[in-house]
Every structure is written in C-alpha cells, then in structure tokens.
DRENTOR-739564 format. One line per 2 residues: number of its first residue (from 1); their letters; for each residue z, y, x of N, C-alpha, C. Coordinates in nm, 3 decimals. Example, Ala and Ser with C-alpha at 12.3 -4.5 7.8 and 13.67 -1.06 7.14 Angstrom:
<rs>
1	AS	0.780/-0.569/1.319/0.780/-0.450/1.230/0.780/-0.330/1.320 | 0.708/-0.225/1.285/0.714/-0.106/1.367/0.787/0.003/1.290
</rs>
This chain:
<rs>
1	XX	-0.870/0.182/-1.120/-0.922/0.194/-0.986/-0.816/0.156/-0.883 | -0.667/0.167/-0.932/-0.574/0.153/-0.871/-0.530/0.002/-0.877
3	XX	-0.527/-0.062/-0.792/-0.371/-0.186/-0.793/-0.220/-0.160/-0.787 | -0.202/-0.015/-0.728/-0.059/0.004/-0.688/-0.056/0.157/-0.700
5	XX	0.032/0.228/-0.673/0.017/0.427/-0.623/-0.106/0.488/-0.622 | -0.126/0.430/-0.420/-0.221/0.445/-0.397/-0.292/0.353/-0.309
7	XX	-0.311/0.177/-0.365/-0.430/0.109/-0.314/-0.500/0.054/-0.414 | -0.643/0.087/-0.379/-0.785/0.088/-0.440/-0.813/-0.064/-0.431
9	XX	-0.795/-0.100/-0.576/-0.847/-0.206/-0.609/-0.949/-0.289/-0.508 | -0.965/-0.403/-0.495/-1.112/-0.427/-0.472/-1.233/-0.398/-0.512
11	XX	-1.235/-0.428/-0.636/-1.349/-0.422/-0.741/-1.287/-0.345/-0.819 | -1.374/-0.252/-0.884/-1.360/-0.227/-1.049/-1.312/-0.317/-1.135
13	XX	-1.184/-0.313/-1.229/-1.173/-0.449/-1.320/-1.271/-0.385/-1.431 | -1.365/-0.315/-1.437/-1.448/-0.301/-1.619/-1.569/-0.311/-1.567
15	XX	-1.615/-0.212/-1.449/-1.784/-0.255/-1.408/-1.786/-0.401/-1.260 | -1.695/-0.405/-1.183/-1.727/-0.537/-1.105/-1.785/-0.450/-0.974
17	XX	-1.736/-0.319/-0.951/-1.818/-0.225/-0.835/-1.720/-0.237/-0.747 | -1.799/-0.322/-0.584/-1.665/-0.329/-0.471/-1.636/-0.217/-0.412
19	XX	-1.523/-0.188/-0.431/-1.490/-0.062/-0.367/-1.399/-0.043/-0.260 | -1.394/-0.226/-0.171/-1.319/-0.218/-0.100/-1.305/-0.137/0.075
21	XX	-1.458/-0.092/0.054/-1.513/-0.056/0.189/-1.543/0.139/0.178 | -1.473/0.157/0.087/-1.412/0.299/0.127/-1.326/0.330/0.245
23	XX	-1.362/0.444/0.214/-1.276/0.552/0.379/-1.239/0.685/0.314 | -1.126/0.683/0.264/-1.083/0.796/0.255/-0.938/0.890/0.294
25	XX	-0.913/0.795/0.380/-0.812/0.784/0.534/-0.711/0.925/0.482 | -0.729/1.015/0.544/-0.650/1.136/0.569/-0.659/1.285/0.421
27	XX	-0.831/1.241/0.358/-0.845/1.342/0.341/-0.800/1.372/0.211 | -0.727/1.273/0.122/-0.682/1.319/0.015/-0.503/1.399/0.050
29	XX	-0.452/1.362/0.174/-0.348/1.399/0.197/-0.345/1.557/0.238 | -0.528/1.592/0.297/-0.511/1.713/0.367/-0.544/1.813/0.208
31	XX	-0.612/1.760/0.153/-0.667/1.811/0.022/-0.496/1.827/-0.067 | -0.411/1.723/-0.074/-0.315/1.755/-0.125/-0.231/1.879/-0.115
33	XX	-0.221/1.903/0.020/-0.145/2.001/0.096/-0.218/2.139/0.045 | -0.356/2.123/0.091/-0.428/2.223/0.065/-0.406/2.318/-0.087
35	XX	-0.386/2.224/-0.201/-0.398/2.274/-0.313/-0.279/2.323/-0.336 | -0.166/2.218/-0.333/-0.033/2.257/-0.329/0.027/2.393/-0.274
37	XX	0.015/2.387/-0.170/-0.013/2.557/-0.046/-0.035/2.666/-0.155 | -0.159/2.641/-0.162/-0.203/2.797/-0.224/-0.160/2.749/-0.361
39	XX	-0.096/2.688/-0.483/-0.047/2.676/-0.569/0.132/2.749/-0.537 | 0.143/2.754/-0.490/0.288/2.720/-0.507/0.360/2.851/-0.365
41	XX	0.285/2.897/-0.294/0.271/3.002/-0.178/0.279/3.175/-0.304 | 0.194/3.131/-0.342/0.191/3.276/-0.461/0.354/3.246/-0.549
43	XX	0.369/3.202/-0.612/0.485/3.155/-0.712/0.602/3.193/-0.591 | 0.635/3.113/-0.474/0.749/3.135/-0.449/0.781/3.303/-0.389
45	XX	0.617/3.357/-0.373/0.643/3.566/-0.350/0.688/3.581/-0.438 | 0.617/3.516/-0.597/0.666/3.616/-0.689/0.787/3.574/-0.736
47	XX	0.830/3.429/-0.750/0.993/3.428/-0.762/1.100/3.525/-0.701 | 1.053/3.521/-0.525/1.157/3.614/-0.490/1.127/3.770/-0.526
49	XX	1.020/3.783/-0.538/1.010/3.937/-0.489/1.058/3.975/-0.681 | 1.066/3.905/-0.820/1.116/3.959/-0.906/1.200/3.920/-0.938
51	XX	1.272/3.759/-0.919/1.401/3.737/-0.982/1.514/3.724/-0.890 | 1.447/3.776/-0.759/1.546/3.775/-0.637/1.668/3.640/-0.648
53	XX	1.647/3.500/-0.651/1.736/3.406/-0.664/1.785/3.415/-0.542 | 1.942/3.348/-0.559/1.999/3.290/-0.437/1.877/3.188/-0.355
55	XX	1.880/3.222/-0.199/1.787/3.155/-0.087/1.790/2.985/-0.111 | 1.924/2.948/-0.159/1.919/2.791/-0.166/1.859/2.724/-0.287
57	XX	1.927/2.799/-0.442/1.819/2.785/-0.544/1.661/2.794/-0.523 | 1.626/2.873/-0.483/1.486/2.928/-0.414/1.471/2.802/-0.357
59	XX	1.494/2.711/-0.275/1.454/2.634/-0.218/1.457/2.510/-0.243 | 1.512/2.510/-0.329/1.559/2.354/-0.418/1.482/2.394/-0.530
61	XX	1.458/2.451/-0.606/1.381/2.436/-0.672/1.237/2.446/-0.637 | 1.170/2.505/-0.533/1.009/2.511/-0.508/1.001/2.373/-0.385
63	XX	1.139/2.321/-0.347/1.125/2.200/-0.262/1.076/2.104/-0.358 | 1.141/2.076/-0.493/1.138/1.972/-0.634/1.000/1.966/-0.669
65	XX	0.988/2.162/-0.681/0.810/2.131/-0.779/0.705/2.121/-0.648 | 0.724/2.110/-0.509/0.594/2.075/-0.468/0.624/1.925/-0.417
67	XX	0.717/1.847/-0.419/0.692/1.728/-0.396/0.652/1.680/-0.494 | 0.716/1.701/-0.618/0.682/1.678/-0.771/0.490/1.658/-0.751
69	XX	0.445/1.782/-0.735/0.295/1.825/-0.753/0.201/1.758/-0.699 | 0.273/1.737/-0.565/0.205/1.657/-0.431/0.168/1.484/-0.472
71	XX	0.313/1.434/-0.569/0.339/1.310/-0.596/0.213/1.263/-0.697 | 0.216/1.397/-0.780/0.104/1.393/-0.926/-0.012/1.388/-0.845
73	XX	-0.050/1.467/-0.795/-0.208/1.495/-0.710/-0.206/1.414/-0.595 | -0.165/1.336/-0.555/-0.200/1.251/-0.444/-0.320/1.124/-0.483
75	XX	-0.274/1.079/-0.603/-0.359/0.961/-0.637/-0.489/1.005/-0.673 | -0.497/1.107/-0.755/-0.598/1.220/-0.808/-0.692/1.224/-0.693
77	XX	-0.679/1.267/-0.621/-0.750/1.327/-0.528/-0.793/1.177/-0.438 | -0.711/1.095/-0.406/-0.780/0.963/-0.374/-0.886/0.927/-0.405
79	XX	-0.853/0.963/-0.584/-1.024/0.901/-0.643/-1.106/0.968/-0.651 | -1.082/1.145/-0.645/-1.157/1.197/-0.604/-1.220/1.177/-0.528
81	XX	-1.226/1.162/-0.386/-1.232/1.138/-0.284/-1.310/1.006/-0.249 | -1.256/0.891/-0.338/-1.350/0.764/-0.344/-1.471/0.772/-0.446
83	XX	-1.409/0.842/-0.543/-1.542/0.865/-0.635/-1.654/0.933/-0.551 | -1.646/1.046/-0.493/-1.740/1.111/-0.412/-1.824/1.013/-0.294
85	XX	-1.704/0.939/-0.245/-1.813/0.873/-0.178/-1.931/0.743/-0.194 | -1.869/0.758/-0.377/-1.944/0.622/-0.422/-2.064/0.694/-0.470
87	XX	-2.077/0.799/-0.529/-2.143/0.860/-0.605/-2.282/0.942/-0.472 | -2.204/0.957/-0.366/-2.298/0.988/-0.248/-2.356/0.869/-0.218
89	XX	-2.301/0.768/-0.214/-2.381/0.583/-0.175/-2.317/0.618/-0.030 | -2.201/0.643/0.031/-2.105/0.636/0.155/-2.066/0.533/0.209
91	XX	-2.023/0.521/0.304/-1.957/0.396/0.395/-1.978/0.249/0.253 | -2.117/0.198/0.285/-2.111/0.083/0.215/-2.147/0.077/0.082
93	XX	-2.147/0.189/0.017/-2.157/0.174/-0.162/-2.288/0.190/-0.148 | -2.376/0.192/-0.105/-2.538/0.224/-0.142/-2.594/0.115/-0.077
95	XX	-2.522/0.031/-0.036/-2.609/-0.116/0.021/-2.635/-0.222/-0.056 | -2.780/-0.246/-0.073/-2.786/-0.367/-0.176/-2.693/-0.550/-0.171
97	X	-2.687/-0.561/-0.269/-2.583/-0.698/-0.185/-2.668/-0.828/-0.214
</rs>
C-alpha cells in the first residue's frame, strides 16, 4: 500500500485500486499520539512510583520507547485510516470510473 514510510502508493500493486485520492491528512498523527499517551502515561506512574529510577534514566528511556512506538504505529494507522475510508466509499473511492 506503501511506496515509501508513509506515501500511499497510487494504485494497489495486486488489485489495481486508485488510492491516490485519499485524505487522511492529520488523523493518523492525532490517533498516533492518542494511543501512545494512554500506552505509555500508565507505565511511566508505575515505573516511578515502584522502581523509583534516577529522573534522567526515567526519561531516556520512556523518551526511546515512545518515539520507538510512535515510529511503529504511524504507518499502521495510515492504513488504517485509508483502509476506512475505502471501505466507507470516501473522498473518491465509491465513484464509478
């Protein structure tokens, strides 16, 4: 579905489906944040509040795993995101050609 990270092919290379007239602008980035947040918001209470680390460890390491997380789930959620709107027939996918 991908050509690159994150740009969406034109077409499908296996079914030939244009998918160049998607819009999914902002919302896989806000969806990223979103999941990440409440992933990773619980973990860093309970890091401190039981293994009490030094403040800079603490922060270098939950800085690593949510860019890490963010990096994994960014593309994810793209196609999420494009899948949904193909599967609704959205901006363009439900028009006969």
């Amino acid at each position: 579905m991908f050509n690159s990270y994150l740009k969406v092919a034109d077409r499908c290379p296996v079914c030939s489906e244009e998918l160049y007239h998607h819009r999914a602008d902002d919302g896989p980035a806000y969806l990223t944040i979103l999941v990440v947040g409440h992933l990773m918001a619980p973990l860093i209470h309970i890091a401190f509040t039981r293994f009490r680390p030094d403040p800079m460890v603490l922060a270098t390491v939950f800085t690593i795993g949510c860019v890490a997380l963010s990096l994994y789930l960014l593309p994810r959620l793209k196609g999420l995101v494009v899948s949904i709107q193909w599967a609704r027939r959205m901006h363009g996918f439900g028009q006969a050609a």
